[in-house]
C-alpha positions in Angstrom: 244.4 40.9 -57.1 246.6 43.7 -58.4 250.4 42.8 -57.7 251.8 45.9 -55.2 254.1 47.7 -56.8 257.4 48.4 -54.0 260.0 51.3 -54.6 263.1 51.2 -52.8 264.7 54.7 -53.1 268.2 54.3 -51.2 269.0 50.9 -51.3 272.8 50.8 -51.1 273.2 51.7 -47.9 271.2 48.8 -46.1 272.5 46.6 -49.0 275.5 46.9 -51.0 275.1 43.8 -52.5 275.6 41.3 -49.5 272.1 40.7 -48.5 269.1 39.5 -50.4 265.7 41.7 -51.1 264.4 38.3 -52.0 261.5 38.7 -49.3 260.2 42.2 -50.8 260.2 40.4 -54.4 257.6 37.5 -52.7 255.3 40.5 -51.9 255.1 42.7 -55.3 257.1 44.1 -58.0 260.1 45.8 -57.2 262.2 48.1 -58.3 265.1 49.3 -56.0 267.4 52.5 -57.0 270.7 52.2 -55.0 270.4 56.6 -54.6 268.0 58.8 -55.2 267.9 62.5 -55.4 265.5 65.1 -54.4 264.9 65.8 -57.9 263.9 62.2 -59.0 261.8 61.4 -56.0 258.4 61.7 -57.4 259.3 60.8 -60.8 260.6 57.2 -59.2 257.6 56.6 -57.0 255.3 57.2 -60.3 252.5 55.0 -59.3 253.7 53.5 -56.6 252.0 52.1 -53.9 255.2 50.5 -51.6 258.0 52.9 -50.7 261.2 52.1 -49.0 263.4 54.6 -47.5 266.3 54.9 -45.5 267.4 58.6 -45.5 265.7 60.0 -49.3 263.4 62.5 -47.3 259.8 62.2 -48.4 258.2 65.6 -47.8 254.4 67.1 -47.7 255.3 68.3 -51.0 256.6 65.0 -52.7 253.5 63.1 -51.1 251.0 65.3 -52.9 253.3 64.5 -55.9 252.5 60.7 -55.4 249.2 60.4 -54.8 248.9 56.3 -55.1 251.3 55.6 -52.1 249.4 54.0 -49.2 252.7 52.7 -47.3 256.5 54.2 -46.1 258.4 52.1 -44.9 261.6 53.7 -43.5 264.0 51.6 -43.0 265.7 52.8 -39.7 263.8 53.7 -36.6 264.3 57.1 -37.0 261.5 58.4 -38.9 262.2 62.5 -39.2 262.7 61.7 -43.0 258.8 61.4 -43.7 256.5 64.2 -43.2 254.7 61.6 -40.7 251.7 64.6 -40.0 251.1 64.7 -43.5 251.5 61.2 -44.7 248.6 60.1 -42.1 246.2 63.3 -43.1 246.9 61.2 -47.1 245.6 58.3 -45.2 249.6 56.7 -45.4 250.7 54.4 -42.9 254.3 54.4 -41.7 256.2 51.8 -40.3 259.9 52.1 -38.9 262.2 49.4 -37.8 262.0 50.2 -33.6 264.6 47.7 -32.4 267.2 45.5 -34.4 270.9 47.0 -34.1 271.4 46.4 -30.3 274.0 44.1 -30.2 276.0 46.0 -32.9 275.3 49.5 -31.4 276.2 48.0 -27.7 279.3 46.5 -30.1 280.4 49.2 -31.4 280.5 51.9 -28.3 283.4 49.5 -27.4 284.6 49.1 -30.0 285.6 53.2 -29.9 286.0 52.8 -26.1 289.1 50.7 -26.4 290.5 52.3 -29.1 290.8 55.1 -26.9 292.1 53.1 -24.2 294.3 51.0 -26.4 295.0 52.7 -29.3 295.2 49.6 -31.1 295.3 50.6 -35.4 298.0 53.6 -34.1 300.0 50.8 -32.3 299.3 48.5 -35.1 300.7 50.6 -37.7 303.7 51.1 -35.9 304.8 47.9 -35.3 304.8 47.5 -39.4 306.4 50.2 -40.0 309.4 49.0 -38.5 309.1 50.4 -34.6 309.2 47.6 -32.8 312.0 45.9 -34.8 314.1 48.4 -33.7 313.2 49.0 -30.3 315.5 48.8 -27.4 313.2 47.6 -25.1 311.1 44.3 -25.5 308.0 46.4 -26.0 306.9 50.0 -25.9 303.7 52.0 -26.1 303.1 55.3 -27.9 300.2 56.5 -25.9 298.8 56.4 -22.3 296.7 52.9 -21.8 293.3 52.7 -20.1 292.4 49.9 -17.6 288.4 50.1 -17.5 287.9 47.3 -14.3 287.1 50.1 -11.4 285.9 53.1 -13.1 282.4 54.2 -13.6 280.5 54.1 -16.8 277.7 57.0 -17.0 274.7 56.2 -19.5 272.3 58.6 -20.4 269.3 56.9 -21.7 268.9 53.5 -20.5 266.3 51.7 -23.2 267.4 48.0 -24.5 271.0 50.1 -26.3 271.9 51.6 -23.0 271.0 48.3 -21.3 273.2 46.3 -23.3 276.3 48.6 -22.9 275.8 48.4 -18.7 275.9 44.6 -19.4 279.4 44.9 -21.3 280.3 47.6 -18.9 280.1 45.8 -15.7 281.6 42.5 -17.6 284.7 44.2 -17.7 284.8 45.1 -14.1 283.0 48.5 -14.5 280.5 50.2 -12.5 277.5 51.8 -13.9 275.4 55.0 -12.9 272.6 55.6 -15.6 270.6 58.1 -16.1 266.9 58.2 -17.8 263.8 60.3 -17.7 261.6 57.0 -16.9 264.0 54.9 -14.6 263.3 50.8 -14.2 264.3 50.2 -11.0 264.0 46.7 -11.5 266.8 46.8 -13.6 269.1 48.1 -11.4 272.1 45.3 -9.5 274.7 45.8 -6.9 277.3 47.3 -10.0 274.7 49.3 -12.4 271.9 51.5 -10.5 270.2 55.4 -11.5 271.1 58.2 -10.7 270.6 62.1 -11.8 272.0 63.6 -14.8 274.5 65.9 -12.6 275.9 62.4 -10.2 276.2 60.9 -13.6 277.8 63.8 -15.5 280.1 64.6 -12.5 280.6 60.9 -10.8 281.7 59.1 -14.4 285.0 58.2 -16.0 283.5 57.4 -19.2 280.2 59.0 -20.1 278.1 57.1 -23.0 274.8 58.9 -24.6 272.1 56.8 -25.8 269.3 59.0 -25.7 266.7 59.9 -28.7 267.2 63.4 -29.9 264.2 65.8 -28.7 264.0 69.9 -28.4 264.5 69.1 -24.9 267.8 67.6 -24.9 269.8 69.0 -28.2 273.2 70.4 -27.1 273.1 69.0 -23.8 276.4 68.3 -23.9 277.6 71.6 -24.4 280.4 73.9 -22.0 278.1 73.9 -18.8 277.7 70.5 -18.7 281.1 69.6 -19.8 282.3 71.5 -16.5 280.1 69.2 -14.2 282.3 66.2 -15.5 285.5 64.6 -14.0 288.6 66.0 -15.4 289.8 63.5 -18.2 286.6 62.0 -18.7 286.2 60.1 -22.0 282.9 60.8 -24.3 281.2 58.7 -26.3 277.9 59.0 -28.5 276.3 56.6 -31.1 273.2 58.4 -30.5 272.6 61.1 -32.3 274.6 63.6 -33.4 272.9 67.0 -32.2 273.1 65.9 -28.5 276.4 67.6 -28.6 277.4 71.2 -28.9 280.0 70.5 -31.0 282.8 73.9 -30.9 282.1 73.5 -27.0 283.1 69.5 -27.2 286.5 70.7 -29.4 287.7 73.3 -26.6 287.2 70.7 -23.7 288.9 68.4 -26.1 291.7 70.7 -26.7 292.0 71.8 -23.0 291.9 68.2 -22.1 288.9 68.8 -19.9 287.8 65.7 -21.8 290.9 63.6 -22.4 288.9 61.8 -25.8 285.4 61.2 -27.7 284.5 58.8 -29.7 281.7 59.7 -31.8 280.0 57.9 -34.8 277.4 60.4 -35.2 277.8 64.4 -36.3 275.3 67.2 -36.3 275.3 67.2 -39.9 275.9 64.0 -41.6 278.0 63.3 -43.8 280.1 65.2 -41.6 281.2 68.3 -43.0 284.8 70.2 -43.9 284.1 72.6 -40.9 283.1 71.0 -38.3 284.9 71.7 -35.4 285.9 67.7 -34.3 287.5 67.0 -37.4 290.4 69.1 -35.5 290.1 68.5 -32.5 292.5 66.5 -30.5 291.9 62.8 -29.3 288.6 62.7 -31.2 287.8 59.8 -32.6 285.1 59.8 -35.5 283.5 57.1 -37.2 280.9 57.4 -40.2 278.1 56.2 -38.5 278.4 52.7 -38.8 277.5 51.3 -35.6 274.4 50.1 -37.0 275.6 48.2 -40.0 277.0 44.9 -39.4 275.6 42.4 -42.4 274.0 40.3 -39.3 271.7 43.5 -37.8 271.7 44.7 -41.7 269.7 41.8 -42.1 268.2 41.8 -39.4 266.6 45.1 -40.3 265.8 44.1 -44.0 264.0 40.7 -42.2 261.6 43.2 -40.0 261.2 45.9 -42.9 259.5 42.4 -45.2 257.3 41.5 -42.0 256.4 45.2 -41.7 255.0 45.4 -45.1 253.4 41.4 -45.2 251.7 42.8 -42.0 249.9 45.7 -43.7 249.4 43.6 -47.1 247.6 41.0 -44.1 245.5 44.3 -42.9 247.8 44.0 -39.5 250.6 46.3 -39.3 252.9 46.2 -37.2 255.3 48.7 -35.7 253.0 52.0 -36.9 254.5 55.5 -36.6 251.6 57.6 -38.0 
């Protein structure tokens, strides 16, 4: 039997170097480019049968280019970045990785939370440039500090991410109201039950947006929304980028309708010079990271090679088209 032939077409960013493709390289030949531009798309796939891709979009156009691809494999569980009506009318099957960044996303919401609350890496730097040396007092803070035991955490989606933050949430003494379209009652306790968008939006301290991105809900965070919420309320979104109505989210921000955000997702990624939040005050950006620790890095390249041995079986697994 014919060996597959596997092209990876942004490699880098699931693996820099610290994880092995060693799994892929059992199932075919492979050739992985670290970036790839529009430009080169087609010429890399050639003849192709295996493609990899994280964010190198693969369009109607560049399918038709590429006529011997049978399988996409994106590798992410958003799947915008493959004409998915097209690729199936070609008779391609696309796989996506639905669930393996949890923890790390959960992780990672904190992880901002806090250092809005704490302020650690400003206090940090401080104290080695000398500020505390010289203090008069046996310590000193440069910023308000945030106990979260007794405030209420709003989350809007509640799948397995906005699960996993409820659980963090009420382990450090928080309540929880969540908010989703298809609510699991069963999931609710005596600290974490549903509610409506507006009690959420208007009853939380900290709101936290874990909701897929649809026509339905982009810029739902945006000025009218914004003035349903508590005074000081503290944003935070490892969701998607879109969700927010950015200019709106810099004026609460500046009035201190919203007292911070932390955000690891933009509209437009990489962010751009103009966007709004860059200069906005208490905002707190990350470059949307939240997914990449090397554990749920590998994590994802582990379900990516069972994706593909699946289809090479004639069962595949986690389908998109």
């Amino acid at each position: 039997m014919k060996e597959a032939k596997i092209v990876v077409l942004d490699g880098y960013t699931l693996n820099p170097g610290d994880i092995s493709w060693a799994e892929f390289e059992k199932l075919g030949s492979l050739i992985v480019y670290d970036r790839t531009e529009a430009s080169q798309i087609a010429e890399r796939i050639g003849d192709a049968e295996i493609v990899l891709t994280n964010k190198t979009q693969l369009s109607s156009k560049t399918l038709a280019e590429c006529p011997t691809v049978r399988y996409i494999g994106v590798l992410a569980t958003g799947y915008n970045v493959v004409d998915v009506a097209t690729a199936k009318e070609r008779g391609i099957l696309v796989t996506n990785i639905p669930a393996y960044g949890t923890a790390a996303v959960a992780q990672m919401v904190f992880a901002l939370l806090l250092e809005i609350c704490h302020h650690v890496s400003e206090h940090s730097l401080s104290v080695h440039k000398g500020d505390w040396t010289i203090d008069k007092d046996w310590c000193f803070w440069n910023y308000p500090l945030i106990e979260l035991s007794g405030k209420t955490m709003g989350i809007i989606g509640f799948g397995r991410i906005g699960l996993a933050v409820s659980q963090i949430a009420v382990a450090l003494g928080m309540k929880v109201l969540a908010y989703d379209l298809s609510p699991n009652r069963s999931l609710e306790t005596e600290r974490c039950r549903f509610a409506s968008l507006e009690e959420t939006l208007s009853s939380s301290d900290v709101i936290s947006l874990h909701c897929p991105l649809l026509p339905s809900n982009q810029g739902m965070i945006n000025k009218d929304s914004i003035s349903l919420m508590k005074d000081g309320v503290i944003l935070i979104n490892t969701a998607r980028g879109p969700l927010i109505a950015e200019q709106d989210l810099a004026d609460a921000l500046q009035s201190g309708k919203v007292y911070a955000a932390g955000l690891d997702v933009v509209s437009a990624e990489p962010i751009q010079l103009g966007n709004p939040l860059l200069n906005a005050k208490n905002c707190f950006i990350t470059p949307h990271i939240a997914w990449a620790p090397k554990e749920s890095r590998a994590r994802l390249m582990r379900i990516a090679s069972e994706n593909l041995r699946a289809f090479l079986s004639g069962n595949p697994v986690n389908v998109v088209s």
